[in-house]
Structures are given as C-alpha cells and as structure tokens.
C-alpha positions in Angstrom: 0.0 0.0 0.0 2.5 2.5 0.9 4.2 1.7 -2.3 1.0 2.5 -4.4 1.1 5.3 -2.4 4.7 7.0 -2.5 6.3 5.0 -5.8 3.6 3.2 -8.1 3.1 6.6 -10.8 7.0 8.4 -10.1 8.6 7.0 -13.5 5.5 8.1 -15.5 6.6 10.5 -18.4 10.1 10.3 -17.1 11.2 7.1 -18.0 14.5 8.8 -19.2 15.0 10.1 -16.2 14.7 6.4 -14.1 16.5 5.2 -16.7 19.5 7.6 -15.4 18.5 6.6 -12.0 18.6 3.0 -12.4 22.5 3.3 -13.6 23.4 5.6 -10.9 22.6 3.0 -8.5 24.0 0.1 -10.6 27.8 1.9 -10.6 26.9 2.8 -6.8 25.9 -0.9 -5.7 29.4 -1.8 -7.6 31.2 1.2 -5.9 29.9 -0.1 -2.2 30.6 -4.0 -3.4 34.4 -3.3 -4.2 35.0 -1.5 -0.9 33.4 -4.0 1.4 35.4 -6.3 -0.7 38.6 -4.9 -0.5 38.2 -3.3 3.2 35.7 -6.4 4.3 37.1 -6.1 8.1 36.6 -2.0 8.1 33.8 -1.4 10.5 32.3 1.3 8.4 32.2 -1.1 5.3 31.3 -3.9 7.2 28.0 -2.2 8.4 27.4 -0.8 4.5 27.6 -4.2 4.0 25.1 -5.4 6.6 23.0 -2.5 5.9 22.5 -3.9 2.7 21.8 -7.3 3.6 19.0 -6.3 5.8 17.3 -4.5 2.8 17.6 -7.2 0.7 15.9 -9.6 3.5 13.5 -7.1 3.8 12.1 -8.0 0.5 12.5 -11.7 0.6 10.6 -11.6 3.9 8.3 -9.6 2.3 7.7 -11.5 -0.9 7.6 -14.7 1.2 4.1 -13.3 2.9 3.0 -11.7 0.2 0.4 -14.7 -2.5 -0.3 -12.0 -4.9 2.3 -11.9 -7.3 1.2 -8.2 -8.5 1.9 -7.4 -5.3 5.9 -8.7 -5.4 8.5 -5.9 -4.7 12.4 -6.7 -5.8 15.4 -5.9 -3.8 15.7 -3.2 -6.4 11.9 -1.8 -5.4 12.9 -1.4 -1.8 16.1 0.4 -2.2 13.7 2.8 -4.2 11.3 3.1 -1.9 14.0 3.8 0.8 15.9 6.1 -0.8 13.4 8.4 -1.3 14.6 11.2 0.7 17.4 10.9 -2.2 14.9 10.3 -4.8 13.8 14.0 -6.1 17.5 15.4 -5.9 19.2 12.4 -7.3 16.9 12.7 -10.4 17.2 16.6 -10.8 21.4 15.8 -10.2 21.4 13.7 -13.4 19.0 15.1 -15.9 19.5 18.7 -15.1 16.4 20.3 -16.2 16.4 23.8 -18.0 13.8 24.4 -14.8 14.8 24.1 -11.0 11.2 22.3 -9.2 9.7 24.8 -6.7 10.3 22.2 -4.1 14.1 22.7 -4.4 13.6 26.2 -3.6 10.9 25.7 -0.5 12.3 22.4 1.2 9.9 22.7 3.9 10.2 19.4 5.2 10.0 18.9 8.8 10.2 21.6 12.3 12.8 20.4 14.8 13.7 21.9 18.6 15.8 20.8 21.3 14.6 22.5 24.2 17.3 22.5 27.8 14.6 23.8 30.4 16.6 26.6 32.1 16.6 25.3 35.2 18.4 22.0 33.7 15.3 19.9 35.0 15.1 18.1 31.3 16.2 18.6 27.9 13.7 17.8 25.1 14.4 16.5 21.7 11.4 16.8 19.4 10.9 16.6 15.2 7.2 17.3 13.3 7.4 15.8 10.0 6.4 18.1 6.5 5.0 15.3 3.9 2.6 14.9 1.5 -0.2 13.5 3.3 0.0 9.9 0.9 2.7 9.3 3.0 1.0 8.9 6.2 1.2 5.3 6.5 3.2 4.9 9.5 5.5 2.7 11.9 6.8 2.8 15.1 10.0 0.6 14.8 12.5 -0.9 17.5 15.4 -2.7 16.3 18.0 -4.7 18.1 20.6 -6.1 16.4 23.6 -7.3 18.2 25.7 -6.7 15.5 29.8 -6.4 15.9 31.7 -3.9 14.8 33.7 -5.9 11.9 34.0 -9.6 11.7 37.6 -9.6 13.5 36.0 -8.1 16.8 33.9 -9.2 19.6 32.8 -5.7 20.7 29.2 -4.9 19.6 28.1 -1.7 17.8 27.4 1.4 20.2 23.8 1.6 18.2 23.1 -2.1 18.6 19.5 -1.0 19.7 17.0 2.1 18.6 13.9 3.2 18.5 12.5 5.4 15.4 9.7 6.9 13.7 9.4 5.1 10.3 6.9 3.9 7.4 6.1 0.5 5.9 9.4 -1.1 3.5 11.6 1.8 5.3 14.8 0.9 6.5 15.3 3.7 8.5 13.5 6.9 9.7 13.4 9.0 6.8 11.7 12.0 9.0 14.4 11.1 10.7 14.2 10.7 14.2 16.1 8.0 16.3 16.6 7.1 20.3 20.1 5.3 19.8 21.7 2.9 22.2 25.0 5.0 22.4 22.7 7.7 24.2 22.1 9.2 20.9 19.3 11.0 19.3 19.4 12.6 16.0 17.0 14.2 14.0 16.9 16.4 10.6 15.1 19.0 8.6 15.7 19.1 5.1 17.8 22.4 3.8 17.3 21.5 0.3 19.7 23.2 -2.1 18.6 25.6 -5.1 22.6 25.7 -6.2 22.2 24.1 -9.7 25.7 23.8 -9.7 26.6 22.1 -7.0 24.3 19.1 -8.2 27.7 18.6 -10.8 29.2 17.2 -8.0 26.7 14.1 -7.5 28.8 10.7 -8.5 27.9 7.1 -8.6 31.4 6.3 -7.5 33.1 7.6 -4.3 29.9 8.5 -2.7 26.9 7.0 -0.4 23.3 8.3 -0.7 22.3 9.7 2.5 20.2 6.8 3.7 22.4 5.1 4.0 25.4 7.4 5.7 22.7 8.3 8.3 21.8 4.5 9.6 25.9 3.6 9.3 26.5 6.1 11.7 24.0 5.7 14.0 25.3 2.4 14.0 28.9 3.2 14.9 28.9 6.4 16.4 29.3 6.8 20.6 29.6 11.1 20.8 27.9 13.4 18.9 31.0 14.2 17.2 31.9 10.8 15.9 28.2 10.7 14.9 29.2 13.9 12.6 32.2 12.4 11.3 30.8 9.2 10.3 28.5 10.9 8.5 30.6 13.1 6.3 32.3 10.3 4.7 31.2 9.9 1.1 29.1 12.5 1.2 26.2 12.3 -1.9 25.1 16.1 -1.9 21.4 13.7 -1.8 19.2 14.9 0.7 20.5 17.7 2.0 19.5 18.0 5.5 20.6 19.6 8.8 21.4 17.3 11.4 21.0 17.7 15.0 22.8 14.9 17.2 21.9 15.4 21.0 24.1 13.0 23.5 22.2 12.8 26.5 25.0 11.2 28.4 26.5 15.1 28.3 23.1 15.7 30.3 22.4 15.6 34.1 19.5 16.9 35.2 18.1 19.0 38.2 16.7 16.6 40.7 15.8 17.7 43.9 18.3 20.0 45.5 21.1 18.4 42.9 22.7 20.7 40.3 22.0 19.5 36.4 24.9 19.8 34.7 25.3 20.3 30.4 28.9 19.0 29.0 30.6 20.2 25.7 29.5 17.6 22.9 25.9 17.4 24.4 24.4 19.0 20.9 26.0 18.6 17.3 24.7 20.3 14.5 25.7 18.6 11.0 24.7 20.6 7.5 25.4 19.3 3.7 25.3 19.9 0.5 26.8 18.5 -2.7 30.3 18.7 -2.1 30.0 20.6 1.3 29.0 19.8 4.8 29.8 21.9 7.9 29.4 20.8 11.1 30.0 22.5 15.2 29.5 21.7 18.2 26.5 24.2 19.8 26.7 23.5 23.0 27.5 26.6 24.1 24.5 28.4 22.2 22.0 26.0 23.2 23.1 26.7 26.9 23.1 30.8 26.1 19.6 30.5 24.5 18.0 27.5 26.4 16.7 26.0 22.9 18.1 25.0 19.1 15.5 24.9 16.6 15.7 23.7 12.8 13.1 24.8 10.3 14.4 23.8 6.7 16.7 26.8 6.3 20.7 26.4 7.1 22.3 27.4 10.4 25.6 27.9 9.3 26.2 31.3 7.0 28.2 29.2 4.3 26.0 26.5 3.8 22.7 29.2 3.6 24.9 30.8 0.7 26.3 28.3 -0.8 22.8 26.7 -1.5 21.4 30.3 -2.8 19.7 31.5 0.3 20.7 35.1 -0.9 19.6 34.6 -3.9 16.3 33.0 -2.7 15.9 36.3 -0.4 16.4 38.5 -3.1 13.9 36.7 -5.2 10.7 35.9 -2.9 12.0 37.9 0.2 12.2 37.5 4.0 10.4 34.4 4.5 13.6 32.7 3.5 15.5 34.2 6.1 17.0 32.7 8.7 15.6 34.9 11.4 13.0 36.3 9.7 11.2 33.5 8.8 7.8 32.9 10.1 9.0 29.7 12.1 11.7 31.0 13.5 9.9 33.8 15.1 7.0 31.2 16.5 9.4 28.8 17.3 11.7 31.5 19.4 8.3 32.8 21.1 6.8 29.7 21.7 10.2 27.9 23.2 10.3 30.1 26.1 7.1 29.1 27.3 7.8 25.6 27.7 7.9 24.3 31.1 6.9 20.6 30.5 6.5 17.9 28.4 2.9 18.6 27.5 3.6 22.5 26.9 6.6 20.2 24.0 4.0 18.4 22.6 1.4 21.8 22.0 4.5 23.8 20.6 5.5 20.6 17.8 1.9 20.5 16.6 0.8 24.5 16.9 -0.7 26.1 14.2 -2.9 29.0 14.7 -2.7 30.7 10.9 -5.9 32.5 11.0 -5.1 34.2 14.5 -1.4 34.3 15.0 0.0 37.4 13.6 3.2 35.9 12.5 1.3 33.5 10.2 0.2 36.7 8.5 1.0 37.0 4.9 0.4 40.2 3.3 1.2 39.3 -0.1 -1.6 36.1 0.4 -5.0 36.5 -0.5 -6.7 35.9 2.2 -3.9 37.8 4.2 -2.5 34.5 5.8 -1.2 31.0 5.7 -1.4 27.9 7.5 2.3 26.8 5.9 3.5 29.2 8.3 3.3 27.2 11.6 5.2 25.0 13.3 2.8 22.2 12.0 1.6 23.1 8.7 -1.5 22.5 7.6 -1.9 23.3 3.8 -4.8 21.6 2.7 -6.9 24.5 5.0 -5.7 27.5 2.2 -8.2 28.3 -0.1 -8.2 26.0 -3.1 -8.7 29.8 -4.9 -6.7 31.6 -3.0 -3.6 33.6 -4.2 -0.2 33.0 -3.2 3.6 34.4 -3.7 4.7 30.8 -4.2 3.1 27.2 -4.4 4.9 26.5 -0.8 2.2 28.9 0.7 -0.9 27.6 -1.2 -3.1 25.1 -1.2 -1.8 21.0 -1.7 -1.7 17.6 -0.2 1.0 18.6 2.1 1.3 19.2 5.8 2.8 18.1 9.1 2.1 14.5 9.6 2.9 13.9 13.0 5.3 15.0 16.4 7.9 12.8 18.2 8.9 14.0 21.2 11.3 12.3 23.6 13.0 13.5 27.3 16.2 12.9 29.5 14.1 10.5 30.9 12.3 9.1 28.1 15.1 8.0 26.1 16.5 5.3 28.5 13.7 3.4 27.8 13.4 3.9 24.4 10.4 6.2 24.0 9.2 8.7 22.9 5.7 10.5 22.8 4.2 10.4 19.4 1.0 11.0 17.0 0.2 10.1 13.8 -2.1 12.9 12.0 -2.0 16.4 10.8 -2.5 18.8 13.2 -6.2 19.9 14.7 -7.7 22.6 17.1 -11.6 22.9 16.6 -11.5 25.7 18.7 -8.8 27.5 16.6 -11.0 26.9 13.2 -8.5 23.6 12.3 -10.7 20.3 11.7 -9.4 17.2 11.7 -7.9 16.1 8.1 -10.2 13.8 6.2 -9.4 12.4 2.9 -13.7 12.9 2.3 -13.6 16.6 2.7 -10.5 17.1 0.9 -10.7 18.4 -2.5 -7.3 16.4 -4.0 -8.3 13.2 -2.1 -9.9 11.8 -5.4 -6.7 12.5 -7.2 -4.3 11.5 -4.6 -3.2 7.9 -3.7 -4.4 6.9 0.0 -4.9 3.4 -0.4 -4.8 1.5 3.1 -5.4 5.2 4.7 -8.1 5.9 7.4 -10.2 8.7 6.5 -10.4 11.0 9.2 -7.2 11.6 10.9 -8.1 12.0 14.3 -5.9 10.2 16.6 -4.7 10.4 20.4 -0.6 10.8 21.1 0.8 7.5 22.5 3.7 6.6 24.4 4.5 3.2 22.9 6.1 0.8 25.9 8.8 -1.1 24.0 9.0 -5.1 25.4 12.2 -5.8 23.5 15.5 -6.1 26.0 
C-alpha cells in the first residue's frame, strides 16, 4: 500500500530520467561491493555491507508473505522506496532540467527543537514531520541487532539498539528521528539546495546516498562528534539536511536540591550539501539560548549561501530568512514558554494561521497561511486563493505527525508520538479527512483511514 502510495506513478513520463536513476545505483551498488570487498574487516564497510543485507531480506521476507504476485516488490523496489529522501535530488542531479522544481527552492520538510529547560530539569528533543499526506502510513520501529563492529572483533556496535519513527518497506527513519543505544538521538530537517551547480558534484562512484550514511552512523557512532564524522564520509550532496545529534550522556538533570549539569558535545549540528557539509558543536549556544530549533533553512552562514539562500531572499524575500522567517519567530516565542512535556507536545503540533499574527501573509490573499506554523496544515488554504509561491498555497501537504522524547524518556526507548495532521476545533482547524478534501480523489491513499483524528501514544517497547 504505501508503495501505491509513495512510488507506483514516479517513472510516469520520465522514464528517461529512471533510466539515469537506475544506472546511478547500478555503478553505486558496484562502488559499495568493491569496498566492502577490499576493506571487508573495516567497521564502516562492514555495516554498508550489513545494511545492505537487511534490505535485501526485507524483500525476501516480504515477498515470502505476500500470495499476490502483482503485489511482489524486488530488492531493487525497496532500495527505491528507501531512498526516497534521495529520490527527487538524485533525479534533478542527473537530468539537469532547464527548470529548478519549486520544491528545491521551498524544502519545507519537517520543524525540529531541542529544548534544555533553564533550570536543567530536562532537555527535550522533538521533530514534526512536513510530507505529502499519501505518505501517512506509519510505523513505530524498534530494532535490536547485536551486530559487531567488523567480523575480527567481539565488541558490539554502540547503536546495537533504537527506536524510530518510520513507514512500511523503510529501513530507517526517513523523518528522521532515532533514540540510539549509544545515548544518541538525532534528528533532521531538510535544507534542500537551489545551487544548480553544485548538483555537478553528485557521482555514482566515491559516494553513499544519505540513507544510507545516516543509519551507518547511527550504528557506529558513541559522541555526537563521531556521529558527525561518520556521516561526512562519502558524502552524496542527496538529501541535504541539517542534522541535529543530541548526546544525553553530556546531560544531568536538576533533581531535587542536585545541580543539572550540560557538558561540551551534548548537541551537534551537521549541514550538507553537494560537495560541502559543515558541522560544530553548539553547545554553548544551546546553553546561552536555552533551545536549538531547525526549520528547513541552514544554520551555518556558508552552507545558507552556498545553496542560494541570498539569492532565494532577493527573489521571494524575507520568509527565506533565517531569522525572519515565520517559524523561527513562532518557534523563538513559543520555546520560552515551555515548562513541560505537555507544553513540547502543543508547541510541535501548533498552528494558529488564522489568528497568529506571524502566520500573516500580506502578499496572500486571504492575508495569511497555514504553511507558516510550526505544523503546517496546507490543505486548510483556499483552493482559490492567491499566493507568492506554491509553498504557501493550497496542496496535499502538511505536518504529519510529532515525536517527542526526554532525558528521561530516552533510557527506555520512548518517545511521545502522533500520527495525524494537526487539529484545534477551537482554533478553526478540523481534523484532516481524505472525504472533505478536495485532491483526495486525485491523490493515492490506499490503506489510509479517513479522518485523521488520533490520540498521542507513548509506545512501551518489550524488546531487551
């Protein structure tokens, strides 16, 4: 279902392009086979080459349960499926339209926040996935895999056991957002990157699309840092995210009449692009400012230029800002109200776009937008409505759900989640329901519920 949903129609009317696609990841597969073959005993390779195996019994498991044979998916089908995140950049890489897509320009996938309480009572860590609502087929996953580092060594990987968001034939996270044995948890936002030249850098050979880099190092990693490091190598320039890598073993919090305490390392920010990835240790800021938020446009000044964040300014204006952005102004007032867990979970799925003056968009007819939230919900604008640019208007595209864990949820592995787009009756935000939505006809939902209205869980994992 979710691959009816995601995959089934992509390679209509660009069979050229999958064409391309297809013998990308032919020379890649031979790239990744002749290093685990010549460096078999390298952890790194050794997990690439693990990695790989557990795709590929992914879809003999699956095909093994599966009696309709139109409903058989290749090894080859579920390395498309999971490198989606790739997908839409990997294809633009190699064909090099005359036209960038508006998506490269608006990658508004995803609102992120750490959040250190100020009196160093708990630190949150907390992602809302942005998607296309045919996505919304979703997973809670645990995995525990007592994997060694390389075949020479008896010592287990540092990730041998997480916990993540995820969606039926995924691998890994894809939102992404993991609780990693190593005390671990990273999440992402997409940058995106409107650079056209950059995308000359993409090779089959030398490089690892970013699935896979992301799961290899949550594998191997033990600091925040080594986390970043893993990562680098290989880099694809696919799925250009910015990574945030929060080490709760650098945490202690305030119990009682005890002092927390924050150590250097505790949060990692990790940026890339094709050719480029900049990373530092933010520590320090997230201590100055009590919280780090991520919102789909680059921290670090290099990385915002490099992937034409001045030039995307200059051309639509301030909502591409950094600071000026509509997020980043909720997200900095909303932070500093947050005193609990339950105050987390309102600010990851807020959305207010018909009172909230910072949703306002003057250029928008009517005068707002419910893209500018920190869960966006833009089925609600007008179907009629007039907009500066298609990331404001009206489409099958929203946040999907929140994931929120603590310094005391992630021993155990959990994190408080739900699956649905945002609602506030109250507020003038109904529950989504594929019924009342104009594009449902036109839209793939097979397998979906149709109203999306859903209580947060906090799944108890029974895995050791």
């Amino acid at each position: 279902m979710h691959w009816q949903n995601m995959l089934k129609g992509y390679c209509y009317n660009k069979t050229d392009v999958c064409g391309l696609i297809e013998e990308f990841v032919d020379h890649n597969e031979d790239y990744v086979s002749s290093m685990v073959e010549m460096y078999g005993f390298d952890s790194y390779w050794h997990q690439m080459k693990l990695y790989f195996i557990q795709i590929e019994g992914l879809a003999v498991g699956y095909n093994a349960a599966t009696k309709d044979p139109y409903q058989w998916l290749t090894t080859r089908d579920i390395i498309w499926i999971n490198m989606l995140g790739d997908l839409d950049e990997l294809a633009f890489a190699l064909s090099m339209p005359k036209n960038s897509p508006e998506g490269f320009l608006f990658g508004d996938h995803c609102t992120g926040l750490v959040k250190l309480l100020p009196d160093l009572s708990n630190l949150y860590t907390a992602q809302t996935t942005w998607n296309s609502y045919q996505s919304m087929l979703r997973l809670q996953k645990m995995y525990v895999l007592h994997l060694r580092l390389s075949p020479d060594k008896k010592e287990l990987i540092p990730g041998y056991k997480m916990s993540l968001s995820s969606y039926p034939a995924f691998v890994q996270s894809t939102d992404d957002f993991y609780i990693i044995s190593s005390g671990l948890v990273a999440g992402e936002t997409t940058i995106g990157n409107s650079n056209r030249t950059l995308f000359e850098l993409v090779k089959p050979v030398g490089q690892i699309l970013e699935y896979a880099r992301a799961m290899v190092a949550n594998r191997l990693a033990r600091t925040g840092r080594e986390w970043v490091d893993i990562f680098r190598k290989h880099n694809s320039g696919t799925y250009n995210n910015q990574w945030f890598i929060v080490d709760y073993k650098k945490f202690t919090p305030k119990r009682g009449k005890s002092v927390g305490k924050v150590e250097d390392g505790l949060l990692w920010v990790v940026e890339q692009l094709p050719g480029y990835t900049e990373a530092a240790d933010l520590t320090e800021d997230l201590k100055r400012t009590t919280y780090f938020p991520s919102y789909n446009i680059p921290f670090f000044p290099r990385v915002f230029n490099l992937s034409g964040g001045n030039v995307r300014i200059a051309t639509f204006g301030d909502w591409f800002g950094y600071d000026t952005n509509p997020r980043a102004k909720i997200l900095f007032e909303k932070q500093a109200g947050i005193k609990n867990l339950r105050d987390m979970y309102n600010t990851m799925r807020y959305n207010d776009f018909k009172h909230d003056p910072l949703a306002r968009c003057d250029a928008c007819s009517p005068p707002y937008s419910a893209c500018n939230a920190i869960a966006a919900r833009n089925d609600l604008n007008p179907a009629n409505g007039t907009f500066p640019f298609r990331a404001l208007g009206h489409r099958s595209h929203g946040a999907t759900d929140a994931k929120i864990t603590s310094a005391y949820l992630w021993r155990s592995y959990r994190f408080l989640s739900i699956s649905s787009p945002t609602h506030n009756i109250s507020r003038g935000i109904p529950p989504f329901a594929w019924s009342k939505f104009d594009m449902g006809p036109h839209v793939s939902h097979v397998g979906h519920p149709d109203e999306w209205m859903f209580a947060p869980m906090l799944h108890e994992w029974e895995w050791e």
